[in-house]
DRENTOR-586363 format. One record per residue: residue in one letter; x, y, z of N, C-alpha, C in turn. Coordinates in steps of 0.001 Angstrom, whole numbers, padded with zeros to 6 digits, always signed. Example, Ala and Ser with C-alpha at 12.3 -4.5 7.8 and 13.67 -1.06 7.14 Angstrom:
<nodes>
a+013190-005690+007800+012300-004500+007800+013200-003300+007800;s+012850-002250+007080+013670-001060+007140+012900+000030+007870;
</nodes>
This chain:
<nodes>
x+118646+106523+109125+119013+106279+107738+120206+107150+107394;x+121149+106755+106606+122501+106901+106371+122603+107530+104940;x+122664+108487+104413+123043+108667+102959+124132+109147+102749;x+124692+108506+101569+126151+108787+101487+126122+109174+099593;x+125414+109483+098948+125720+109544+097756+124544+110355+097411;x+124402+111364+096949+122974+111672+095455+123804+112630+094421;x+123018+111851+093251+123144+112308+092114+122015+112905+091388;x+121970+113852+090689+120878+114486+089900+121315+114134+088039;x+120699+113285+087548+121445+113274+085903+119370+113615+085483;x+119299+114582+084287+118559+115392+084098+118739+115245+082589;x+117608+114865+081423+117735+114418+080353+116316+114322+079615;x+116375+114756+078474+115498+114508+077563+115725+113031+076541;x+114805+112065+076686+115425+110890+075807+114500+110698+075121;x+114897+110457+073611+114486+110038+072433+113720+108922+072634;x+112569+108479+071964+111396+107956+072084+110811+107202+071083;x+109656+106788+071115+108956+106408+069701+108030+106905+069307;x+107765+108094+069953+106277+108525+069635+106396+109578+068646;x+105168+109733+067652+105197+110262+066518+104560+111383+066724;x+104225+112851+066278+103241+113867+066593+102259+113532+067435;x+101814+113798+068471+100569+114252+069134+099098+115121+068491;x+098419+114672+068767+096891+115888+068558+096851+116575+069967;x+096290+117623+069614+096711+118726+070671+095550+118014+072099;x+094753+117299+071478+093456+116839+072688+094409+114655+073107;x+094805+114318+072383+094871+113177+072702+096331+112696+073797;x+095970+111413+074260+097183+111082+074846+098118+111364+074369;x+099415+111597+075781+100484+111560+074773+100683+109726+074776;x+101849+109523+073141+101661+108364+072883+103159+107793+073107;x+104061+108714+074028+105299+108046+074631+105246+108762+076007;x+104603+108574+077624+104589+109402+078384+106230+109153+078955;x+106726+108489+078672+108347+108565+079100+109359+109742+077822;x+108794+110103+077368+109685+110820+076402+110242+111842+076509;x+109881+112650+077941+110657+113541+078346+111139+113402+079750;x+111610+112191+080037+112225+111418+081329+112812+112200+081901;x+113450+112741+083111+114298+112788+083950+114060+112297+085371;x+115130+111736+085803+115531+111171+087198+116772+111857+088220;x+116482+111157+089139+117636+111356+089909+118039+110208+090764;x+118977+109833+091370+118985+108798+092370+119402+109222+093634;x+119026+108307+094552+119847+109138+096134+119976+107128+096676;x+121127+107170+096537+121809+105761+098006+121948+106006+099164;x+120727+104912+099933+120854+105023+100913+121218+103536+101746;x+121540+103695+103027+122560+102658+103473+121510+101921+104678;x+121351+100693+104467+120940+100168+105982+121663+099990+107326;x+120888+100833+108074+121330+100396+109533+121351+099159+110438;x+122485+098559+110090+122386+096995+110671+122773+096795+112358;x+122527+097909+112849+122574+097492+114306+123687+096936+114590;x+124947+096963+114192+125538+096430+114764+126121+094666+114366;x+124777+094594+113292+124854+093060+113224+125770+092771+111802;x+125749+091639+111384+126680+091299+110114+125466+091092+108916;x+125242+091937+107812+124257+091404+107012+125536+090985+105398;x+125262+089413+105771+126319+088901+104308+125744+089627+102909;x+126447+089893+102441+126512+090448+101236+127810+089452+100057;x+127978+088739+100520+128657+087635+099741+128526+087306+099061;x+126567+086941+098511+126112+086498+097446+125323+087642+096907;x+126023+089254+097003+124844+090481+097245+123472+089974+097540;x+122496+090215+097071+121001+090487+097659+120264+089162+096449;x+121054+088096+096372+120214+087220+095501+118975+086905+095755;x+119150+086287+096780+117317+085592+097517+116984+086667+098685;x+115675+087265+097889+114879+088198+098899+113586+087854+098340;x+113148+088929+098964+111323+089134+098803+110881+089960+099595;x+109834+091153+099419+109256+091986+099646+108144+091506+100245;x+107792+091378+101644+106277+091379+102484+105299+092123+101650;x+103964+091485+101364+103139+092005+100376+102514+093276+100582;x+103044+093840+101821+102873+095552+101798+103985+096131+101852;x+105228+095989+101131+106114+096312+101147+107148+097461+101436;x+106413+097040+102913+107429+098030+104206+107978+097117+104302;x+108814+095657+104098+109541+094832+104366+110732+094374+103894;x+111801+093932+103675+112091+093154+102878+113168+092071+103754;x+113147+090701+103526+113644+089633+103963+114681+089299+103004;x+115503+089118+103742+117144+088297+102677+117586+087102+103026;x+117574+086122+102313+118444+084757+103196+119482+084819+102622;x+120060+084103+104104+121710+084397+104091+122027+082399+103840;x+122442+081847+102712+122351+081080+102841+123357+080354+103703;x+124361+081026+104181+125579+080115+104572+125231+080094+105855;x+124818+081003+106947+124091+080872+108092+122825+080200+108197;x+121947+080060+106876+120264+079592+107138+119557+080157+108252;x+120019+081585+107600+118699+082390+108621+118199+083847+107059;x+117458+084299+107664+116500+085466+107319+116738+086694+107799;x+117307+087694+107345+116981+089091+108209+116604+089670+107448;x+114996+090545+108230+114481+091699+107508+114508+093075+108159;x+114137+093552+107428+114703+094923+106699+113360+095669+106666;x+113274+097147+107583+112301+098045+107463+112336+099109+106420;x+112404+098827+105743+112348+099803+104465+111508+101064+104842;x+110820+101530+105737+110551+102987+106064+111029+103273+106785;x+111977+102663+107964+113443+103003+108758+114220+102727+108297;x+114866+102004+107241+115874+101478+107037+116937+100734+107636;x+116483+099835+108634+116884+099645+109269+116948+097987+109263;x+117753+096832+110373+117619+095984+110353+116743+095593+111925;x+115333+095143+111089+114745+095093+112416+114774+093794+113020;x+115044+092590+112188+115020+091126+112528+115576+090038+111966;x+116147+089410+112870+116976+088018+112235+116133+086784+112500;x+116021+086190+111895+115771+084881+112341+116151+083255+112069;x+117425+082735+112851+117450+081860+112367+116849+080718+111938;x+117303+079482+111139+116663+078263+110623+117643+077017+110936;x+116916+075982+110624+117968+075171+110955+117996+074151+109362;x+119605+073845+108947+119231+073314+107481+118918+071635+107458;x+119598+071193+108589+119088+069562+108630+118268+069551+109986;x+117588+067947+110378+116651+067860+110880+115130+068267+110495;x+114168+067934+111997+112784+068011+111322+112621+069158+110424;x+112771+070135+110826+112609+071463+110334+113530+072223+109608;x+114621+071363+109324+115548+072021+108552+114936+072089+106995;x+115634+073110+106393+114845+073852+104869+115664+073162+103993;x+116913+072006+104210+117883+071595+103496+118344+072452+102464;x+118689+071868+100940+119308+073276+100171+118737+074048+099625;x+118172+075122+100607+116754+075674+099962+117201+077327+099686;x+116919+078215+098664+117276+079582+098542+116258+080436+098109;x+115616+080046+097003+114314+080929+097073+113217+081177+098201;x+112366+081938+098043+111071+081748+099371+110047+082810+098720;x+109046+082640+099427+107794+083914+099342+107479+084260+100476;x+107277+085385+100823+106943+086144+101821+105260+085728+102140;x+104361+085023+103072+103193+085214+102548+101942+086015+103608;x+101184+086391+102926+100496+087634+103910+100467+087752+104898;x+100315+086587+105978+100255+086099+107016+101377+086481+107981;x+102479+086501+107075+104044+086766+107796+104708+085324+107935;x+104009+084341+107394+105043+083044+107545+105756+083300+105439;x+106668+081563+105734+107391+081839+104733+107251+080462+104193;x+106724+081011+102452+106736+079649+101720+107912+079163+101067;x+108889+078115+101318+110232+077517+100945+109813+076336+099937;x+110481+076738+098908+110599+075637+098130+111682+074951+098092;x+111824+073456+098480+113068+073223+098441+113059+071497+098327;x+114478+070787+097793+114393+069379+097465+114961+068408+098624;x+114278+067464+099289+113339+067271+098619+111549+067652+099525;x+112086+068231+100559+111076+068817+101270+111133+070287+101084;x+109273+070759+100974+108807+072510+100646+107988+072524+101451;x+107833+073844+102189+106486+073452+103288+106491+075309+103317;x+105437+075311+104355+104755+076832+104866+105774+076997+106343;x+106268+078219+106693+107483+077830+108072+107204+079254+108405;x+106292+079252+110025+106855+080722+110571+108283+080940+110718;x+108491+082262+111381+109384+083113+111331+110052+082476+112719;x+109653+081618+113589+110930+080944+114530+111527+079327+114147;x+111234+079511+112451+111878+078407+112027+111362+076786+111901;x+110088+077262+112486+109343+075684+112708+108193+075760+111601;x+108209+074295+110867+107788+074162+109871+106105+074027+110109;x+105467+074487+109475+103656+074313+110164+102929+073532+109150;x+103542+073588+107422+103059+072251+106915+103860+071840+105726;x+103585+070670+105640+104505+069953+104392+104217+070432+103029;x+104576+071005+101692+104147+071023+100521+104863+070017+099584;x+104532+068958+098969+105156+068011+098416+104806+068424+096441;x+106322+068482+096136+106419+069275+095324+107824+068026+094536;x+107367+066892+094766+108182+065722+093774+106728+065395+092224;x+107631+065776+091445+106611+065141+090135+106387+064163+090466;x+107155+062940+090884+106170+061744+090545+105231+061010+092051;x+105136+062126+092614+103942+062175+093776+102266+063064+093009;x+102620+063969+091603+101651+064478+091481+100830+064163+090326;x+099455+063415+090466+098980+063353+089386+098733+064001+088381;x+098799+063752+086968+098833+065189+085701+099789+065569+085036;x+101561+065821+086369+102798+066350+086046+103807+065415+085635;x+103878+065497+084468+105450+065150+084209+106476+065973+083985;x+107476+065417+084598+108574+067010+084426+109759+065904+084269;x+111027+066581+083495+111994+066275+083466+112971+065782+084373;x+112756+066472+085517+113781+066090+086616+113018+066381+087978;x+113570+065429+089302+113055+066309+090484+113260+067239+090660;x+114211+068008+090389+114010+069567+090921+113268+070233+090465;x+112421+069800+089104+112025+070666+088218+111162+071634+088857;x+110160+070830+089742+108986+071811+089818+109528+073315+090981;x+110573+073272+091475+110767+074027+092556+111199+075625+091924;x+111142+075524+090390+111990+077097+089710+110646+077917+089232;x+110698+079040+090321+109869+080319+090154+108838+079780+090938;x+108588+079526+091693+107442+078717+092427+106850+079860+093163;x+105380+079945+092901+104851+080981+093811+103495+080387+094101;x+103103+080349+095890+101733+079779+096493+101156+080489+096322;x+099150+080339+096225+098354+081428+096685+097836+080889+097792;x+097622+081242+098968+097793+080439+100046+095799+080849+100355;x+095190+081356+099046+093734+081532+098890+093010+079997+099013;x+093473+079736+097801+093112+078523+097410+094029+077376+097203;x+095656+077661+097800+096564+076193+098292+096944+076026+097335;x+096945+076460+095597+097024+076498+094708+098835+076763+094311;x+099552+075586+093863+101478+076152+093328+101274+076820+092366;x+101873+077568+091747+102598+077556+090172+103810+077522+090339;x+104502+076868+089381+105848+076926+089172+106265+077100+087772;x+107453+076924+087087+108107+076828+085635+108618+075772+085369;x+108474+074304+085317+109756+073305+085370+109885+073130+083722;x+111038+072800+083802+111376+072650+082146+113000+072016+082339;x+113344+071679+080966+114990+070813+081018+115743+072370+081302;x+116503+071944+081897+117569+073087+082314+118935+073046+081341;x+118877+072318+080640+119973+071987+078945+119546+073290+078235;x+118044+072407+078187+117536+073250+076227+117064+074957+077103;x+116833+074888+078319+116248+076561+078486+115254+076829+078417;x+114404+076023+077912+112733+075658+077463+111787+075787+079048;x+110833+076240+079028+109760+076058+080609+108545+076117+079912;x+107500+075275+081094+106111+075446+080932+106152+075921+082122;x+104657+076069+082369+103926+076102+083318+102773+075477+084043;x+103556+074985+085713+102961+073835+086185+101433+074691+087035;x+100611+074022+087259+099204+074244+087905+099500+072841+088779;x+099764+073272+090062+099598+072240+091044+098604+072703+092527;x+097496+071222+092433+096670+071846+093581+096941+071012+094753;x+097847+071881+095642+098699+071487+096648+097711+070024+097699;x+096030+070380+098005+095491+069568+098498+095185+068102+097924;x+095207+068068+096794+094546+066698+095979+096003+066185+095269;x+097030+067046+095324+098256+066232+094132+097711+066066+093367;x+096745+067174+092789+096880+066465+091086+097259+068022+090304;x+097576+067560+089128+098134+069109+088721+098346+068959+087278;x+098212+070147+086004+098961+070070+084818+099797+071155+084394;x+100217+070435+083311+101592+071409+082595+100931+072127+081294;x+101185+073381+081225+100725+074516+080562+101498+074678+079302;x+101253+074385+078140+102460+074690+077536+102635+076770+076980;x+104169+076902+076779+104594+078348+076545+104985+078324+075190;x+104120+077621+074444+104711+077759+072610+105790+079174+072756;x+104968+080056+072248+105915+081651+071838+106783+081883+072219;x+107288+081273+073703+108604+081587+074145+109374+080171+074410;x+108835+079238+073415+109798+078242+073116+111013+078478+072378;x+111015+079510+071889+112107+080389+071062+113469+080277+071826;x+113222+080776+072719+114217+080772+073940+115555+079796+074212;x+115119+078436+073305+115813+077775+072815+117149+077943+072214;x+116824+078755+070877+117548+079107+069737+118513+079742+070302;x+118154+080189+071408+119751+081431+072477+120183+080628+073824;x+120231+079355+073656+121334+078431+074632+122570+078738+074155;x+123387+078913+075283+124970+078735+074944+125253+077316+075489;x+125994+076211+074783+125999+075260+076318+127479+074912+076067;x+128619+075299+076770+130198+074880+076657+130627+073838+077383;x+130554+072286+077072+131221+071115+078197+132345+070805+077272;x+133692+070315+078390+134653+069676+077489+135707+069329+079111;x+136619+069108+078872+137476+068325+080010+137900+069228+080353;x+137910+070596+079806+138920+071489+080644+138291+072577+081417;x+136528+072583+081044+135298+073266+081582+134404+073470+081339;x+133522+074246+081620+132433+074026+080826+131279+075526+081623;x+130069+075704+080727+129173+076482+081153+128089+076553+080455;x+126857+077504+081095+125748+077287+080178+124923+078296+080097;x+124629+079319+079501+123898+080350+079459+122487+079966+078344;x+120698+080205+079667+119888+080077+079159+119139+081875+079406;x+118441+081872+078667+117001+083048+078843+116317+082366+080349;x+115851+083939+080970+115697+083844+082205+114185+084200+082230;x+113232+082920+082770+111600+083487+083177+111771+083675+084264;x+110119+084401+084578+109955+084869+085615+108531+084635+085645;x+107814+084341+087128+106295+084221+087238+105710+085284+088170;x+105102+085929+088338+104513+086990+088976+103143+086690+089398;x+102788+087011+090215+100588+086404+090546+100856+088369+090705;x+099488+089104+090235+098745+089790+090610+097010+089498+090671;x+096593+089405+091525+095455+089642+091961+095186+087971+091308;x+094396+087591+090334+093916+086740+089925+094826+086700+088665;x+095431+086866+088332+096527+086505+087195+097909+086597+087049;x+098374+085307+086266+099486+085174+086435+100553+085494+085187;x+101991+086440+085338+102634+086989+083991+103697+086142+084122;x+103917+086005+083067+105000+084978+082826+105637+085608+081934;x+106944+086053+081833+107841+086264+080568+109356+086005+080407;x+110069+086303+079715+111215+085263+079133+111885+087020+078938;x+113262+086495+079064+114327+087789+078941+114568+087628+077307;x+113972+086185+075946+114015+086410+074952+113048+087392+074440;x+112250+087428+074387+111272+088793+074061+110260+089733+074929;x+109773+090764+074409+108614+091311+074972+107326+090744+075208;x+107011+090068+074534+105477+089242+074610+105289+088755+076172;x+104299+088497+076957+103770+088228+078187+102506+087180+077944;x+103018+086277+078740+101821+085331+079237+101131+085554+079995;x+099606+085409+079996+098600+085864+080965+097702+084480+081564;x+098062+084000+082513+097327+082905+083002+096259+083140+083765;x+094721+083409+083515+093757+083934+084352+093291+082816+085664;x+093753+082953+086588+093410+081891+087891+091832+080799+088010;x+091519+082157+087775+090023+081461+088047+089007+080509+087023;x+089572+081244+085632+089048+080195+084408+090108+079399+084165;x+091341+079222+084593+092182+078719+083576+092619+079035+081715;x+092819+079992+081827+093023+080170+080544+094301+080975+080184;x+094571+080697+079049+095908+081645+078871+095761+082307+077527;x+096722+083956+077545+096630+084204+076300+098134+084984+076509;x+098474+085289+075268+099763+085977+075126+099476+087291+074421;x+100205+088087+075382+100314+089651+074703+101449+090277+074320;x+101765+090625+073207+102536+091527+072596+102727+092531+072687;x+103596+093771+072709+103852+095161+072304+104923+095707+071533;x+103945+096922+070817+104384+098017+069627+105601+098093+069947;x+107001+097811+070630+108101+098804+070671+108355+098887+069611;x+109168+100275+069628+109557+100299+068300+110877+100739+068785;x+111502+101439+070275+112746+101834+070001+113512+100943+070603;x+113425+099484+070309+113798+098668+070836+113415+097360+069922;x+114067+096000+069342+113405+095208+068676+112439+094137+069823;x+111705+093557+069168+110615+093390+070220+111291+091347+070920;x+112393+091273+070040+112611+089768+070280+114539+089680+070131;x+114944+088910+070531+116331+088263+069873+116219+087612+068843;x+116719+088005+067859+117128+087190+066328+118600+087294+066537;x+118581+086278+065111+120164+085827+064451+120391+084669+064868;x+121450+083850+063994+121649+082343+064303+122927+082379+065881;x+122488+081590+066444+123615+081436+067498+124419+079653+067950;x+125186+079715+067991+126009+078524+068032+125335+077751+069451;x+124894+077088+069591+123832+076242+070381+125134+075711+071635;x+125852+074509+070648+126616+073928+071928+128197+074348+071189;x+128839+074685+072033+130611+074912+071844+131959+074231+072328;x+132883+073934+071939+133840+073273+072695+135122+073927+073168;x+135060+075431+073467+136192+076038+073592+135623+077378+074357;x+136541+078008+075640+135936+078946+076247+135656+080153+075086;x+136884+080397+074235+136850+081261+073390+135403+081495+072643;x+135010+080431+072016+133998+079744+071734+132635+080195+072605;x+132528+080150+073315+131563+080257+074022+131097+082068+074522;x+132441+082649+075216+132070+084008+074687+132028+084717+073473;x+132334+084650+072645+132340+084648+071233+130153+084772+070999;x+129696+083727+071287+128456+083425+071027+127654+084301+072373;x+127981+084321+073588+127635+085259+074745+127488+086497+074036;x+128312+086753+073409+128578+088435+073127+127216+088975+072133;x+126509+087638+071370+126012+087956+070311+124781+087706+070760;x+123994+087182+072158+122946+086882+073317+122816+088322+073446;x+123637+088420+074373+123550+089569+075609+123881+091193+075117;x+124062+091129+073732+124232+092355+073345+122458+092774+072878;x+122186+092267+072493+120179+092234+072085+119464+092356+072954;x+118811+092917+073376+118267+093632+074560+117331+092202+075227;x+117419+092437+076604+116484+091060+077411+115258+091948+078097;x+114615+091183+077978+113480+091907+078750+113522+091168+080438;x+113075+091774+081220+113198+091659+082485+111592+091683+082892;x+111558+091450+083986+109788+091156+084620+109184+092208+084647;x+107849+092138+084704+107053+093396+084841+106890+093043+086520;x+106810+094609+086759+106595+094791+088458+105798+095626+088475;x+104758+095723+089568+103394+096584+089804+103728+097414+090598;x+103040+098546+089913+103534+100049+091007+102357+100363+091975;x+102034+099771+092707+100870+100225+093466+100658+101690+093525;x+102048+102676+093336+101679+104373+093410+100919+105155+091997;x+101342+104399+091230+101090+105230+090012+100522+104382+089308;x+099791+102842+089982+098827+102092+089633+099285+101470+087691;x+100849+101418+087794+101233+100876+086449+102139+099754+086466;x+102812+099285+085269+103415+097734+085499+104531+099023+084568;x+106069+098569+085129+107225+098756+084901+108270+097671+084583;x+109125+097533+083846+109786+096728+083235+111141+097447+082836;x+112344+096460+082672+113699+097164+082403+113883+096222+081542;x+114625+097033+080296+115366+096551+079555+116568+096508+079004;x+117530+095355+078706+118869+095500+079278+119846+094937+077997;x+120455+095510+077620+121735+094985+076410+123212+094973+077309;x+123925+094222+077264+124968+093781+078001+126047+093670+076793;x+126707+094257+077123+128008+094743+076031+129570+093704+076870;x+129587+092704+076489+130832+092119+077038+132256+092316+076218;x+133166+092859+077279+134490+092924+076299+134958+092151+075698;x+135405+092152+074593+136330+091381+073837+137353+090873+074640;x+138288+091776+075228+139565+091393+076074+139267+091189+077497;x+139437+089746+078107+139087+089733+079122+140096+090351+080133;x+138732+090591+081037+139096+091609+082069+138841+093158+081875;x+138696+093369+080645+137702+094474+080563+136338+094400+080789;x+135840+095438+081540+134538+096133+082045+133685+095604+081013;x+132083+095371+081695+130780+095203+080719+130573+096209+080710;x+129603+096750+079465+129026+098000+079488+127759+097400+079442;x+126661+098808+079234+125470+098435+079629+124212+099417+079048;x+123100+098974+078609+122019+100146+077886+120916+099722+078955;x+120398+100526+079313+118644+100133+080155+118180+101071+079617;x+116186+100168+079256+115563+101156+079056+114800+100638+079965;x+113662+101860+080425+112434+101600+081064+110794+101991+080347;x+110903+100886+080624+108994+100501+079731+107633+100646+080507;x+107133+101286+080008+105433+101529+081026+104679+100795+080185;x+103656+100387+080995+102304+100157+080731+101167+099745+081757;x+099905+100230+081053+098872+100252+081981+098517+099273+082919;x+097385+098842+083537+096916+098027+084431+096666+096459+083488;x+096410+096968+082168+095789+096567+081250+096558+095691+080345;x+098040+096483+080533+098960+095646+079704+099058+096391+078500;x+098773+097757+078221+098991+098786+077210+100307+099136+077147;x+101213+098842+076524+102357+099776+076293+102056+101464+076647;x+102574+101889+077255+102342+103560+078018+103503+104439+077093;x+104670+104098+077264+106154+104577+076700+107265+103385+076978;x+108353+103963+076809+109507+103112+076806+110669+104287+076463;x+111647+104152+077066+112890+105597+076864+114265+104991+077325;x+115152+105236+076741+116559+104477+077623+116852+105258+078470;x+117221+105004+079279+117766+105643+080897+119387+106238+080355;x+119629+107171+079600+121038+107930+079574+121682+107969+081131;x+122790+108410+080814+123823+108185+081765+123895+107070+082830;x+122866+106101+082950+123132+105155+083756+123929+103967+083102;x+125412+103477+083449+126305+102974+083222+126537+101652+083584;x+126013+101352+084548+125792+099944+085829+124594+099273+085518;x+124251+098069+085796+123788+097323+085777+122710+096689+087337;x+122128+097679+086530+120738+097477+087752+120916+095860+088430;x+120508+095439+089714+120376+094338+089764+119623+094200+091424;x+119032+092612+091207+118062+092559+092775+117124+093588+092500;x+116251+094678+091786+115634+095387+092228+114319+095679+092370;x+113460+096275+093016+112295+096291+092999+111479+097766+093365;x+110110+097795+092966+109313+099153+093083+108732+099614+094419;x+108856+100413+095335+108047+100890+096502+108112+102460+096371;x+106917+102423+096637+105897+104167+096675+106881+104965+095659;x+106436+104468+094630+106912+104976+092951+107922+105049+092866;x+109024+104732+093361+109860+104611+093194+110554+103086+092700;x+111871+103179+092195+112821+102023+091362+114104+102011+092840;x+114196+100579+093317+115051+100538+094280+116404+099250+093754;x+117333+099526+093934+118410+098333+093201+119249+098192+094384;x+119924+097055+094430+120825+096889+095786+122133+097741+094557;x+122994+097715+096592+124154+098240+095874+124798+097664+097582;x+126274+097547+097001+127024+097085+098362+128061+098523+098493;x+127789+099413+099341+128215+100001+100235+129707+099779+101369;x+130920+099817+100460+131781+099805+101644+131330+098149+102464;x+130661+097320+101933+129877+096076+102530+128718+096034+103657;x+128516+097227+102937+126857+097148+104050+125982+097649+102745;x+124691+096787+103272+123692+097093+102794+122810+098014+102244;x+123008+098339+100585+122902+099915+100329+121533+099268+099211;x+121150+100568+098633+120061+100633+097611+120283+102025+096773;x+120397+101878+096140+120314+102993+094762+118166+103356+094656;x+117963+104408+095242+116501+105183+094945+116359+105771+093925;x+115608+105078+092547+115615+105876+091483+114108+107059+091732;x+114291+107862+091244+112807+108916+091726+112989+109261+090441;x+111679+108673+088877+111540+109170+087566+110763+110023+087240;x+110753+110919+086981+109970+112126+086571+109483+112373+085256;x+108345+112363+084614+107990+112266+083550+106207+112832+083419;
</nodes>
């Protein structure tokens, strides 16, 4: 392992918590934060790990000494020993033919060590020498129950439990920004759609710019997570979390107290635009309001962590984004713990994920494969 950078930034950050009783919890345990980071570099043997599209499509092996990257322009896989740091394995794929994954980019790692691909118009289960071991048919109008907007629909956020053969996915119009949540039981094709009232909101913050000279579209970003027997679902428009319990089927939505932070995006925003000007203009007034990002499970400190992110876009293009993160705790339970902004961090976390308490973010290194190690102290 290679280190080429540590920094120590050391800080007391302002909070929400009000007096303490000398016997009770404290009621912001982030309120006297400090961190440090140390980048460290993967050892690629020698080999080429693309960084072209940085670290978009990965996934963490569910004991996460692993991590797998597809490279989409090759259609192969190399993973990554995260307690050597090292590159321990490539493996190619092939994108057409029997076994080809066609235009496929997401995946799940699954316990077993094979890999679940979702992709149009074939998804299947595929060890690691590229050969497919079974079909998952993942067209709405093959599944009884689902209606979805489009074929691709069902393939966004898709995660197997390979317990009970059981999909979930998010499909929704990719215009309005809107998602439910699909329940598909991979053996019988039959399956239903969940609706996400509370974060139908999500709506109200489409940007959508078409016209002859270009065009673009900025929606709020979900995310689906399985722990153990339940499933979180949340939206970068607010804090609130969906809780889908596996085994009864049921859902409920949970809220939290922030207070040093507003708990949602408000204000009116210009829906559809006809001018680039136009369109960042309305970006600026999204992405400046803080997004909430996924909760991730800390197996070390047995808590769910979350980042939260305001994106400051320049006025004059070609000037620099700026950037606010905070980081949010809470229990096993879904208790708000604390919440504190991360001072001096300037950049824009991205790709990142939690191993042995620690906060890990890619970073490209001179073009090799780096990670920013956050270590939070509190």
């Amino acid at each position: 392992m290679r280190k080429v950078l540590t920094i120590c930034i050391l800080g007391l950050l302002s909070a929400c918590a009000g007096k303490e009783s000398e016997n009770s919890e404290p009621k912001n345990i982030l309120e006297n934060l400090s961190y440090s980071v140390d980048t460290v570099v993967v050892d690629s043997k020698g080999e080429i790990i693309n960084l072209k599209y940085g670290m978009n499509w990965f996934d963490l092996s569910p004991d996460s000494r692993s991590l797998f990257i597809y490279d989409y322009n090759q259609t192969l896989f190399q993973e990554i020993d995260l307690d050597k740091m090292v590159l321990s394995n490539t493996y190619p794929f092939e994108k057409e033919g029997p076994n080809g994954l066609g235009r496929s980019s997401n995946f799940q790692v699954l316990p077993d060590g094979t890999l679940m691909i979702p992709t149009f118009p074939n998804s299947g289960i595929y060890n690691l020498q590229g050969e497919i071991l079974s079909r998952i048919n993942l067209k709405p109008e093959d599944i009884e129950g689902v209606d979805a907007p489009n074929p691709f629909a069902l393939i966004y956020e898709v995660l197997y439990d390979p317990k009970t053969e059981i999909l979930y996915s998010l499909p929704g119009d990719f215009i309005n920004g809107v998602r439910d949540l699909a329940v598909i039981d991979s053996k019988t094709q039959k399956g239903k759609i969940v609706k996400l009232p509370k974060m139908e909101k999500a709506e109200n913050f489409k940007i959508f710019w078409n016209s002859d000279t270009g065009g673009s579209i900025q929606t709020e970003n979900y995310t689906l997570e399985q722990i153990d027997d339940k499933l979180l679902i949340t939206c970068t428009v607010g804090s609130g979390i969906y809780v889908f319990e596996t085994k009864t089927d049921s859902l409920s939505y949970v809220d939290f107290p922030h207070q040093l932070i507003p708990r949602e995006k408000t204000g009116e925003i210009q829906n559809e635009v006809s001018t680039e000007e136009d369109f960042f203009q309305e970006l600026r007034k999204v992405l400046s309001q803080v997004s909430f990002q996924e909760l991730i499970w800390d197996e070390h400190s047995s808590r769910f962590y979350r980042l939260a992110i305001k994106s400051f876009v320049a006025e004059k293009k070609g000037d620099p984004t700026t950037y606010e993160t905070y980081l949010l705790a809470y229990d096993k339970d879904l208790k708000l713990l604390g919440e504190s902004k991360i001072e001096g961090l300037d950049q824009r976390l991205s790709n990142y994920f939690w191993k042995d308490g620690k906060l890990w973010s890619y970073v490209n290194v001179e073009d090799e494969l780096g990670f920013a190690v956050f270590t939070f102290d509190f």
